[in-house]
C-alpha positions, 0 to 999 in steps of 0.5 A: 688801811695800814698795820705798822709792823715797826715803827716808820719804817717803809720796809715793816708796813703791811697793808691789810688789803694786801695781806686779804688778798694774799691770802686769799690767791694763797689759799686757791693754791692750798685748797686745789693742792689738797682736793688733788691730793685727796682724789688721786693719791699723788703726793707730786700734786700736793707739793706742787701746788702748795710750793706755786701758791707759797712761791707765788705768797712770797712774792707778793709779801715780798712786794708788799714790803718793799718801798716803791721803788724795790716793789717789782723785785717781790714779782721777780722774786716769785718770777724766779721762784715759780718758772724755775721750778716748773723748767726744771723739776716739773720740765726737764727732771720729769721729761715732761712737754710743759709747751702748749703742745704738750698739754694739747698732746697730754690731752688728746692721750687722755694723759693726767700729767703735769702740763695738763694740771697747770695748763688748766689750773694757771691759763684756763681757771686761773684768768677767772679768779685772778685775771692774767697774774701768771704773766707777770708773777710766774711766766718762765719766759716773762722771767728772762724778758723782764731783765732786759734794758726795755720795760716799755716803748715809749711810742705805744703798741704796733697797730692791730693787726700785729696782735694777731699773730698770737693767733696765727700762732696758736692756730699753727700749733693747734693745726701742728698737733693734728697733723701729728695726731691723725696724719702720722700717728704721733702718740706723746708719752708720758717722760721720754727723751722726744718731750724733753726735746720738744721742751727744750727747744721750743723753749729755745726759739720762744726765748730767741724770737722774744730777746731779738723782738725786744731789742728790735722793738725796744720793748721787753713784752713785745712777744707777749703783746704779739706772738704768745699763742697763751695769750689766745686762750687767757684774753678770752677767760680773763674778761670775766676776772674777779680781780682787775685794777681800779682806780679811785676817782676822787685820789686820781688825779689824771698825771698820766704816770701810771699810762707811762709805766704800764707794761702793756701801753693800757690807757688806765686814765680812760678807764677810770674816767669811764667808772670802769675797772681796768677791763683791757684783757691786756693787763698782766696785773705787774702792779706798775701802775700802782706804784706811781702818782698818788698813793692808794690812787690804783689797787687791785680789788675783787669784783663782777664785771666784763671786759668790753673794750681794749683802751690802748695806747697805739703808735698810730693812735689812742685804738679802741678795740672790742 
């Protein structure tokens, strides 16, 4: 269903799916936004969360829109809205360590800071409600890598076991920050110059490792598919997300093109063939898919099932994985 804000033009139509669906991740930003507000007296939390979720409502009004083709300058928009923000005024003004660390040290301090908020907010509850959005819609580091020459290689995925290095990763940091805690007697403080630099430059080598993989493996989301230690905790919470792709049997007519373009090399086609929502834990919601083939053919809605298997287009081979 369409409401035509002006007539014929592609650039005035405003789906009512959208604008609900809009809302709705909207008003998740604006209720949390405000019960932390009212419990802890701090206006830092309410501007916080009201700027992410308007951020995040921009771009995706923005997207809305937009014709298909100038679609993904809507989650580039929210991109840039979000991840600047949160390096700069929430990171570098605040000498906050908005790494994995820093939440693991901000943690085990018992320390109430921003990183905490957000970590817990966009990788812990967040997949829940609207699955692995932040990866597409708000990730600062997804926001350098998406204007690199390579949004997907056309040969598929790495075999499997290139995919555990996300955990290797997240294993190392974890072990890492015990070391530091119980070895040496670390303790993180709230803004100093040590967490400014610990942002700084484990922001430098993410950045570095995922430009050079993406050249080398011709491939944009290499690092996440392979090396972000996040991704470690949002597959696991996003199987149970209210808010997956669908594809509607009778308007698909299995072209392939939405396979083509998907960032993460998901085979959406066997999803819908199975009855099925887009279950892979892989899916970073970018929306590419939907912006081929048949209109209305794929969308995102909200609904309850469990992510089982990964379905995804390997080099070595279609691989499904539980």
């Amino acid at each position: 269903m369409e409401i035509t804000l002006k007539n014929k033009s592609p650039y005035k139509k405003f789906r009512l799916s959208a604008l609900k669906t809009l809302l709705i991740i909207m008003g998740i930003f604006w209720l949390v936004a405000i019960v932390l507000w009212q419990a802890t007296g701090a206006n830092l939390y309410l501007f916080n969360f009201l700027y992410i979720g308007t951020s995040l409502g921009t771009g995706l009004a923005t997207y809305s829109l937009l014709p298909k083709s100038k679609k993904h300058r809507g989650r580039k928009l929210s991109q840039l809205l979000i991840g600047i923000y949160m390096l700069s005024l929430l990171g570098l003004l605040s000498r906050q360590n908005m790494q994995i660390e820093g939440f693991s040290f901000y943690l085990l301090t018992g320390f109430f800071a921003g990183a905490v908020i957000h970590y817990l907010v966009a990788k812990v509850a967040g997949p829940r409600v609207f699955n692995r959005m932040w990866c597409s819609w708000a990730c600062w580091t997804a926001m350098v890598l998406d204007y690199l020459p390579f949004p997907r290689n056309k040969s598929g995925r790495l075999p499997t076991r290139w995919g555990n290095l996300r955990y290797i990763h997240f294993a190392l940091s974890l072990g890492l920050i015990l070391v530091l805690w119980f070895a040496f007697g670390y303790r993180v403080r709230s803004t100093s110059m040590t967490e400014l630099h610990w942002l700084v430059g484990g922001n430098a080598l993410y950045y570095s490792i995922a430009i050079i993989l993406a050249f080398r493996l011709k491939d944009n989301r290499a690092f996440c598919k392979y090396i972000c230690p996040i991704t470690a905790i949002l597959k696991v919470i996003s199987r149970f997300s209210l808010y997956k792709m669908a594809g509607d049997a009778e308007k698909y007519n299995d072209c392939g093109a939405c396979e083509k373009t998907c960032p993460m090399d998901i085979r959406i086609t066997d999803y819908i063939k199975n009855g099925q929502r887009v279950l892979s834990t892989e899916c970073s919601l970018s929306y590419s898919c939907e912006n081929v083939g048949l209109p209305k053919a794929l969308k995102a809605n909200w609904g309850f099932d469990c992510g089982t298997k990964e379905l995804l287009n390997m080099r070595n081979g279609p691989v499904d994985k539980s």
